[in-house]
Structure formats: C-alpha cells, structure tokens
N, C-alpha and C positions, 0 to 999 in steps of 0.2 A: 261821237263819231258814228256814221250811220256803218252796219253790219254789210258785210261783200253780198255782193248781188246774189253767189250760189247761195246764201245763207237764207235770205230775204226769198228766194224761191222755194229754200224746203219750208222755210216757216209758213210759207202763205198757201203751198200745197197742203199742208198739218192742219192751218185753220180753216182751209175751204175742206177739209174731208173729216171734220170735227174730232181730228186722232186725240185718243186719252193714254195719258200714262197708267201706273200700274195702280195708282193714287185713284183712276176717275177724273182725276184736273186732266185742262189742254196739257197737251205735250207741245214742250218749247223746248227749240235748240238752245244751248250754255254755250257761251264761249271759253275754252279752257286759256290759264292762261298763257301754255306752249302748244305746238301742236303733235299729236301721236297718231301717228304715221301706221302702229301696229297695234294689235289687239292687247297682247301683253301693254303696252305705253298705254293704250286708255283702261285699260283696267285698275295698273294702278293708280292713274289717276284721278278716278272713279270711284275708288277704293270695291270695287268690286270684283268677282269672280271670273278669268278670262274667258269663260264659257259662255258667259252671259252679251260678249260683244257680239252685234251681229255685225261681222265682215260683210263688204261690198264689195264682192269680187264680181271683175267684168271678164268675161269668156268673149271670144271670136267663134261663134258654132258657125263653120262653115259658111261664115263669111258674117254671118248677122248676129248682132248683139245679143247675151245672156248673162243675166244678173243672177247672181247666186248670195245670196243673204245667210253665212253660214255662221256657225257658232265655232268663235275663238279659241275653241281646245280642240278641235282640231285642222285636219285639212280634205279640202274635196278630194274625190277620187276620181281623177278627169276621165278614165277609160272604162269607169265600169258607169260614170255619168252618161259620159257620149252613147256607150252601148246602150244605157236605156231611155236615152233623146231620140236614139236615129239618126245621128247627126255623126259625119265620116271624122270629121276635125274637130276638138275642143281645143283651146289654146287657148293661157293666158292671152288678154289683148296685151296690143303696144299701148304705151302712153297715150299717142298720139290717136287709137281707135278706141279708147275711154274715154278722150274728149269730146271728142266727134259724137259719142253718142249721148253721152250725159251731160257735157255741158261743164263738167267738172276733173280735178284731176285726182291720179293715184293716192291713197291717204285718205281722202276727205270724201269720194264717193258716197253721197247719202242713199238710203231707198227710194226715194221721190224727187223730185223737185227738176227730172230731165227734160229737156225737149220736147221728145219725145218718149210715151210712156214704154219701158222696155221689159219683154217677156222674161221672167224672173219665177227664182226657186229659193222655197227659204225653208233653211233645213229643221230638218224637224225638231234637233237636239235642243232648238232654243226654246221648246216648249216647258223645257224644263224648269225654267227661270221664270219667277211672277214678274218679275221687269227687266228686258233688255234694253243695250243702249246701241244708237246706229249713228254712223258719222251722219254730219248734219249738211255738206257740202263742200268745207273745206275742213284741212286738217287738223284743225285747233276744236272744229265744231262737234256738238254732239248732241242727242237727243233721248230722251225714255220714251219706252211703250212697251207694247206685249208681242207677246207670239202672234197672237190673234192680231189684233191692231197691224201687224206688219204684212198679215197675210191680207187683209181687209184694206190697207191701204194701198198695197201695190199690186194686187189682184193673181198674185201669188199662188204656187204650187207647194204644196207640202211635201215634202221630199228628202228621204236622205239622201246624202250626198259626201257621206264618209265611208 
C-alpha cells in the first residue's frame, strides 16, 4: 500500500534536505500502527519522554501562518509569544486555516512538507533531548531528528515559547 501523499511529501522534503536522525542515518517517517493525535499518545508510543515530542502547533498571527515546534511538556505562552512577535493577535488556528496552510490536518502537522514554506519557531526546551520525534503528516505518522536538524530544516527560530 503506497504511504498518504502528506507522508510521501514530508519524506521527500527529508531526503531532498539530507535530514539525519540522532543515529547520523536519513531520518524517515514510521508509520505507527494507530494514530496520536497528542504528545502524551506518541510518547508513549515511542516509548519516549513527552518532552522530547516536537508539537506542530499552527498559530493565526494576525492573520498569517506560525509554526511553533514546541516541546511536549509543556504549553506556548500565546501573550507573552505575540508581545515578543509584534503580532496584535495570536490564536490557535481553525482546523480549516491549518489546512490551508500546510496541506495537512490537526494531529499529524509535520515540520515540512507544506505548500508553502511557513515562518516557524522551535522552542528551545527541545534542545535538550539528543533526538526528538515530529509528526510526520498525518496522525499515525512520525519521524527522528535533532534540535538542530529541526532548526536547519525548517529555517527556524530558536525561541522560547513557554
């Protein structure tokens, strides 16, 4: 059975940007065999740390797309975010302005593999971790890499953001 198209896009985004996991091998999405929807659900799926998930959260700054790539233990701080964006509005987006912009839905949001490439912040806590893991496009999907790798693949801000 050929892998859902978001999937085939993060993967092919991964191999054209030669990402490594924490190993030094390509980084390749795994299909799990349910999908997890939240950090806590692939963690322990993972058998890993919930810290170590980098969440894809998608923001509405004032109207335009923000990817926030944060670390599973905890939560963005949308007001003291915005205040040091400049940005009047933070908001979760709708469903329906995370498709739009990524191509992808709630759950499964990976770091890459969008449309269009979208300005994005990836917190810093996940440096702590020698390998995080990032939804891979769709909910079941998932992938290794690093702090660095995540910063270097989506041209990323280092940022806290708790």
């Amino acid at each position: 059975m050929q892998p859902h198209p978001n999937v085939q896009a993060v993967q092919r985004t991964l191999d054209d940007a030669g990402a490594r996991d924490s190993s030094g091998g390509p980084s390749q999405v795994r299909l799990l065999p349910e999908a997890v929807h939240t950090a806590a659900a692939a963690a322990e799926a993972l058998g890993v740390e919930v810290g170590a998930i980098a969440n894809s959260l998608v923001f509405d700054a004032d109207d335009a797309p923000l990817l926030v790539l944060t670390s599973g233990a905890h939560r963005v701080d949308t007001a003291e975010l915005a205040s040091s964006l400049g940005v009047t509005h933070l908001r979760r987006a709708t469903p329906d302005f995370v498709k739009r912009h990524t191509g992808q839905v709630i759950g499964g949001v990976a770091p890459v593999g969008h449309p269009q490439p979208l300005r994005t912040l990836v917190d810093t806590a996940l440096e702590a971790y020698d390998e995080v893991w990032a939804a891979g496009g769709v909910p079941q999907a998932v992938f290794p890499t690093t702090y660095a790798e995540l910063l270097r693949l989506t041209s990323g801000a280092p940022t806290e953001v708790a």
